[in-house]
N, C-alpha and C positions, 0 to 999 in steps of 0.2 A: 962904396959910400964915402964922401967925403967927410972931413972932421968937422964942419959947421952943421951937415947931414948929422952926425951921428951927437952931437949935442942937442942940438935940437929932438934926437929920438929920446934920449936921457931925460928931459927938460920936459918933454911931453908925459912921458913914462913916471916923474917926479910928484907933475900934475897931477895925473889921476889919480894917482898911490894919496895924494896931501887928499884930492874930492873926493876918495872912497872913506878914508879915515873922519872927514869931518861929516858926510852923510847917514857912517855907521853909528858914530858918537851922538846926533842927531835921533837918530832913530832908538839909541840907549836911553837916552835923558825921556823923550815922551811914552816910551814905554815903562819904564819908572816913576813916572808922574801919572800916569793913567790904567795902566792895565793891574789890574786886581786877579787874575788867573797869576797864578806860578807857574805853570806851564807855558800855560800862552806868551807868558812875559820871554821867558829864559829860551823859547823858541822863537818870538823875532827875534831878540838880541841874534841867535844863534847865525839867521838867515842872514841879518845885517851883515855883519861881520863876516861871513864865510860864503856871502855872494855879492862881488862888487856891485855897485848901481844896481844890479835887479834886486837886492834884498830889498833896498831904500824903496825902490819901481812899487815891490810887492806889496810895502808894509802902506807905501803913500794910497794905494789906491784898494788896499784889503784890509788892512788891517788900526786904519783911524777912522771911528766914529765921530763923523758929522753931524750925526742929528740932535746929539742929546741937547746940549746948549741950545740951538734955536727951537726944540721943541718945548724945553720946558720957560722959555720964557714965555713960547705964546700962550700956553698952559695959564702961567699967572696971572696974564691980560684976561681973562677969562673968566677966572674965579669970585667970587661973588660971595656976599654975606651968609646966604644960605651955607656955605660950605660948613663955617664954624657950627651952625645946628646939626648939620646934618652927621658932624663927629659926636656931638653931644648926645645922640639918638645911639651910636654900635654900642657904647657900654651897656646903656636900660636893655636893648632887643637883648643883648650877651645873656640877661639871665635868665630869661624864658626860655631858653633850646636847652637840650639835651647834651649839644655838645659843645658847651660856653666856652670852653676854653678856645676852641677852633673857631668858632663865631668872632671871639672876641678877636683873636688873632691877626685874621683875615681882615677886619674893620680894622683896626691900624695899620694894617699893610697898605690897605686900597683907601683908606677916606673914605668910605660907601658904605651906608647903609645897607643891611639885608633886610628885602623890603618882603611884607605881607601881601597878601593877596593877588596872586601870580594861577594864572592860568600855563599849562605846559601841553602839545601834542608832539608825539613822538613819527616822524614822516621817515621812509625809508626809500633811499636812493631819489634819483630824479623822477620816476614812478609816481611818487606820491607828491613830494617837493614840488616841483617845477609847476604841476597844475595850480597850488594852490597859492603860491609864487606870482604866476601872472594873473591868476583872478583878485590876486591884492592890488597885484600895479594896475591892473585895468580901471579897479573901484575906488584907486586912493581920490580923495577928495581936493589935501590940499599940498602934501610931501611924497616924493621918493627918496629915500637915500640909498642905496647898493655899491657896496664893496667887495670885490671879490678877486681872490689870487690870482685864477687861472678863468678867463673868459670866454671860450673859445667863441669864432665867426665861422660854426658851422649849424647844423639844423635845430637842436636845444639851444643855441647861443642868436640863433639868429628870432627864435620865437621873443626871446626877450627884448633883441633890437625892436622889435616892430610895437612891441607894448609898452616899452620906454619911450620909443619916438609918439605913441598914439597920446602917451600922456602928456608930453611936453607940448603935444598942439594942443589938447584941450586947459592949457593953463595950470598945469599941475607944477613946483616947484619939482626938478628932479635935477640930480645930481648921482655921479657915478664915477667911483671909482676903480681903476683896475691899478694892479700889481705894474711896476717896471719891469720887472722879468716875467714873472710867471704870465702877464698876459700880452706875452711875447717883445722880447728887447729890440730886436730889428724892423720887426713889424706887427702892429698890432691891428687883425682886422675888426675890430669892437671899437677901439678909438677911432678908427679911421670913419669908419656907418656912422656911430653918433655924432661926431662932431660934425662929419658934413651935412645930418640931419640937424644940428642947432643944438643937440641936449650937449649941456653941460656936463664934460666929461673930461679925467685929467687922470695923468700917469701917475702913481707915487714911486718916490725914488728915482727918476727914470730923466739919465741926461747920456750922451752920447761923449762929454768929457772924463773924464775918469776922475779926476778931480773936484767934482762936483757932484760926482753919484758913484759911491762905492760897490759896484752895478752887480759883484760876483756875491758878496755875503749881506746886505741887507734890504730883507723883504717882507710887505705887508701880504702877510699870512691868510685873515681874518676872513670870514663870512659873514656878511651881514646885508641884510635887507629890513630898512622899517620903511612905514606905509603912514603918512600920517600922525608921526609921533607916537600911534596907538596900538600899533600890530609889529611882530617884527618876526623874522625867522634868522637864525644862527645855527652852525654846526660846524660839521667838517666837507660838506657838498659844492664843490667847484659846479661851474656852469661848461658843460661840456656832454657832447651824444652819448660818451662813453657812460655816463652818468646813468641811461634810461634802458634798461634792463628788456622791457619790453620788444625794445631794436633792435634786440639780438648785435650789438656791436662786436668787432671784433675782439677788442679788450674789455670786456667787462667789468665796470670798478663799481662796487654796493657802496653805500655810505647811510650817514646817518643825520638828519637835520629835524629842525625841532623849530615848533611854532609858536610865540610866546604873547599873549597878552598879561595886559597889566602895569603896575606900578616899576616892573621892573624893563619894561622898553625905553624910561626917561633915560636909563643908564646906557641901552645900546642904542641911541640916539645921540647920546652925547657921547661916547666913543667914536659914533661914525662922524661927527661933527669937526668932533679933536683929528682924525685923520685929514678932513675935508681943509682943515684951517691952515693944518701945518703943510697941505702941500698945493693949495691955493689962495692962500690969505684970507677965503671970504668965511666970515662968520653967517651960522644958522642958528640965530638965537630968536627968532619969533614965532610966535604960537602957533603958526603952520607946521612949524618943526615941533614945539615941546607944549603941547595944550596938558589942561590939568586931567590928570588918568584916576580913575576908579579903582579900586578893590574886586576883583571879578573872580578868582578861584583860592582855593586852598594853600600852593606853594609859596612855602619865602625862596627869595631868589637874588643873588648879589653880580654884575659883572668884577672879571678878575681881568684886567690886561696889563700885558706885558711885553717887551719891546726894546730896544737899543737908545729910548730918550728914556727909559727908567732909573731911577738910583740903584735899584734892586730888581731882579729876577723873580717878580710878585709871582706869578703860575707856579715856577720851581717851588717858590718859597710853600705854597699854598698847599701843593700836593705834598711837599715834607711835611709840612705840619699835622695833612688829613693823614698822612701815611702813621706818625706817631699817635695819634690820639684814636684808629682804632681799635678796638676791644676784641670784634669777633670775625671781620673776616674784607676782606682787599679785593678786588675785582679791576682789574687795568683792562682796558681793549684799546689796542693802538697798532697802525698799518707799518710804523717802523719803530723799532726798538734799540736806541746808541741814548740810554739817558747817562745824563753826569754820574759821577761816583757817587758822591751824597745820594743820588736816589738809589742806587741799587747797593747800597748799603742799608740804606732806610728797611726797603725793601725786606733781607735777607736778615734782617735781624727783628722785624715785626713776626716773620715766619718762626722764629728762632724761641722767641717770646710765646708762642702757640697761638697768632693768626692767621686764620686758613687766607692766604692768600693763592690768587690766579692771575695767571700773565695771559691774555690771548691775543696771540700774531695772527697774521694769514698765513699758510705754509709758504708762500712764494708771494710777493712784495711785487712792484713794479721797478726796486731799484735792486737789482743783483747785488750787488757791493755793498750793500745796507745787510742784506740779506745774510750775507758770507759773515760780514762783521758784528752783528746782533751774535751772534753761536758764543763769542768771549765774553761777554757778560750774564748771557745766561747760564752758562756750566756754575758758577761759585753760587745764584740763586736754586740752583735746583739743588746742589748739595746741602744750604741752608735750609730745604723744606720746601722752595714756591712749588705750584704746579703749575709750568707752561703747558699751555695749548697752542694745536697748530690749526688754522680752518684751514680744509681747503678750498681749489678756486670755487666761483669767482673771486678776485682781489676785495677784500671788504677795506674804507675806508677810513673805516669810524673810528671816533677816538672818544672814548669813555673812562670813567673811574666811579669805581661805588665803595661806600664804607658802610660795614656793619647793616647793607641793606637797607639804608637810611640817609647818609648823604651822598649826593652825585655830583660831577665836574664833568662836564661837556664843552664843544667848542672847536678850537682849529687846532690845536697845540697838540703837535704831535708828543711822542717820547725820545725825545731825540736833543743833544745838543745845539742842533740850529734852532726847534722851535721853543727850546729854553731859555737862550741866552742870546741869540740873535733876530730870530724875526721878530714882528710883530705881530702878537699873539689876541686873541679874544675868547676868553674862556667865561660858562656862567656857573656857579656853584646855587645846589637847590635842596632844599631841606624838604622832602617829601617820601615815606618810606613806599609807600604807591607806585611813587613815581620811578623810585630808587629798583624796585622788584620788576619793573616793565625792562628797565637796562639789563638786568642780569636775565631776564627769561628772552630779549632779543639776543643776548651775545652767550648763546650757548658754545658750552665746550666741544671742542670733536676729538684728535689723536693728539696724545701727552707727546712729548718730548723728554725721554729718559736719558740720564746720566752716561750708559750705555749708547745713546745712539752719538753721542759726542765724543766718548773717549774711544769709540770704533772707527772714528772715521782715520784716513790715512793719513801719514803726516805731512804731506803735500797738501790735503786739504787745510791742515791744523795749521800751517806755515799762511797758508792763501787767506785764512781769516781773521789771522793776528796780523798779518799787512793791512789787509780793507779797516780792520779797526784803528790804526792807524790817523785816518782819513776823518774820522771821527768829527772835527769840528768841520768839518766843512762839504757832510754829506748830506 
């Protein structure tokens, strides 16, 4: 090597040393200005700094939130005089329920009324779902809206192509959203059928730049279908065969979705609305979408969403609140179980205080490593008092929460750090103790999970589940 060779390697070598230094600095200063986790924060710093350009790579394309700032502007173009009444309505309903404190709570968290007069059925798996799914799209009059994580374009996924497209020749407004990921990133055959059929159908989150779609950590979660402004179904039920029990599919996955008339479908109309806006610009503000709704059954009923364009982690928030305020007894059902510490703090010390609380897993999860990693947060609950349950197979879906056999929280939000703090979450809370006692006699108990079966396992396994917990925010 000659010596203009080997200053030139110097010089180069100088280079990247100065572009690693001001990338890593770069990535200190917006992690300091925006990340609110202590962890999260002091772990980019950590990657910046102790991996040249890929930390920058990682933190550009994982770890900065895009959406918040253009969501919540378009949010405010939106808003409307009604808003100020409809705050002025959560303190009066706060005194009538039983459990004001939490009512009240919940209405400043969300801006939303908990409204009267709410109709609820309770649908199990695709089984029940999906029929009465397409006999709504078939009969909608003047709206579809459907969002859905995971869509598949196979024999359940293709029943809905064909009742979506039936809708959209007979004039019906319809609109459809899928997930960027979950209703597949490389290819999606659900976009591909409807758009070359003409329905109005659009990816969210979903760019093949990396810099324009954070494509690994954020994703619209939610389930929803309304009909007309006046019908709507939500839960935690993807659109997929695996869904429909009767098929005898390979993998069998139960779930849990729920059919809702009433005053409170304006709410998951204008949720699906707010997703529709922020990732196509077109607004659905006319009475095909929001006509005026009736009083039709018993239940009060509130949407909770929550999301990555939130100020606050409204679901999290909601569940800690229900978790403190109740008195006699906790019910969780959820398919994976990695929540934040505040929850299973919550948790562990409502048990500690004498309420019977219950955790129910499926014994085996579709994601191993969720699996392996759930076992470190539940040993310190079981020494506290919870009682875990394990179901076995089939895989159940559902994600449920009951208080004091009186109020309930349904929806897509798993127990988990991603559906707390990063997806896009659609959760309804409903004040009905009827309705509350159908939850708990569907999600019966099966075999406990003892102290014993975790402090026996070998320590090879004990090593394998404190790594997978690890993984934590990004399982």
């Amino acid at each position: 090597m000659t010596g203009s060779d080997s200053n030139l390697a110097i010089f180069l070598g100088e280079l990247a040393a100065l572009a690693h230094i001001v990338i890593a600095f770069a990535v200190t200063f917006h992690v300091l200005l925006y990340k609110r986790d202590v962890g999260s924060a002091v772990a980019w710093i950590g990657i910046a700094w102790l991996s040249p350009f890929l930390g920058g790579l990682l933190y550009a394309t994982m770890g900065i939130n895009r959406v918040k700032r253009r969501a919540q502007r378009l949010r405010r173009e939106r808003l409307t005089a009604s808003d100020a009444a409809a705050s002025q309505e959560i303190a009066a309903s706060a005194a009538t329920d039983p459990y004001s404190p939490l009512e009240f709570a919940i209405g400043r968290l969300t801006g939303l009324p908990c409204e009267d007069g709410n109709r609820i059925e309770m649908l199990h798996s695709g089984d029940q779902a999906y029929p009465r799914m397409l006999a709504a799209i078939e009969g909608a009059r003047h709206s579809v809206g459907l969002v859905s994580y995971i869509f598949r374009d196979d024999k359940a996924g293709q029943a809905f192509h064909k009742a979506l497209i039936a809708a959209r020749q007979r004039g019906i407004d319809v609109r459809v959203l899928v997930d960027g990921v979950g209703g597949g990133y490389f290819w999606s055959g659900t976009y591909q059928v409807l758009a070359k059929a003409g329905v109005p159908v659009a990816r969210f989150l979903h760019s093949y730049l990396p810099w324009r779609m954070p494509f690994v950590n954020l994703r619209n979660h939610r389930k929803v279908l309304v009909i007309d402004g006046r019908l709507a179904f939500t839960g935690g039920l993807n659109i997929g065969a695996e869904n429909i029990r009767a098929d005898n599919p390979p993998e069998i996955v139960l779930d849990t979705h729920f059919q809702l008339e009433g005053p409170i479908v304006e709410q998951l109309t204008d949720a699906f609305a707010d997703d529709w806006l922020y990732t196509t610009g077109e607004r659905l503000l006319t009475d095909r979408w929001f006509p005026t709704l009736d009083k039709v059954g018993p239940v009060k009923a509130r949407v909770v969403t929550s999301g990555p364009d939130e100020d606050m982690e409204q679901i999290e928030f909601v569940t800690l609140h229900a978790i403190s305020c109740a008195q006699k007894s906790i019910r969780v059902v959820t398919p994976y179980f990695l929540p934040p510490d505040p929850l299973t703090m919550a948790l562990g010390l409502a048990a500690l205080r004498g309420v019977k609380v219950d955790i129910v897993l499926p014994e085996h999860s579709n994601h191993t490593i969720v699996d392996w990693a759930r076992r470190v947060p539940l040993r310190p609950l079981i020494v506290s008092g919870c009682n875990v349950w394990l179901r076995p197979a089939p895989f159940d879906h559902s994600k449920l929460m009951v208080i004091d056999d009186s109020w309930s929280l349904i929806g897509s939000a798993n127990w988990d750090t991603r559906s707390f703090r990063l997806n896009f979450e659609l959760n309804v809370e409903l004040h009905d103790s009827g309705f509350a006692r159908q939850i708990v006699a569907a999600s019966a108990a099966s075999q406990r999970l003892r102290l014993a079966d975790l402090d026996n396992e070998p320590l090879p396994l004990r090593l394998r589940n404190g790594a997978a917990r690890l993984l934590q925010p990004y399982l």
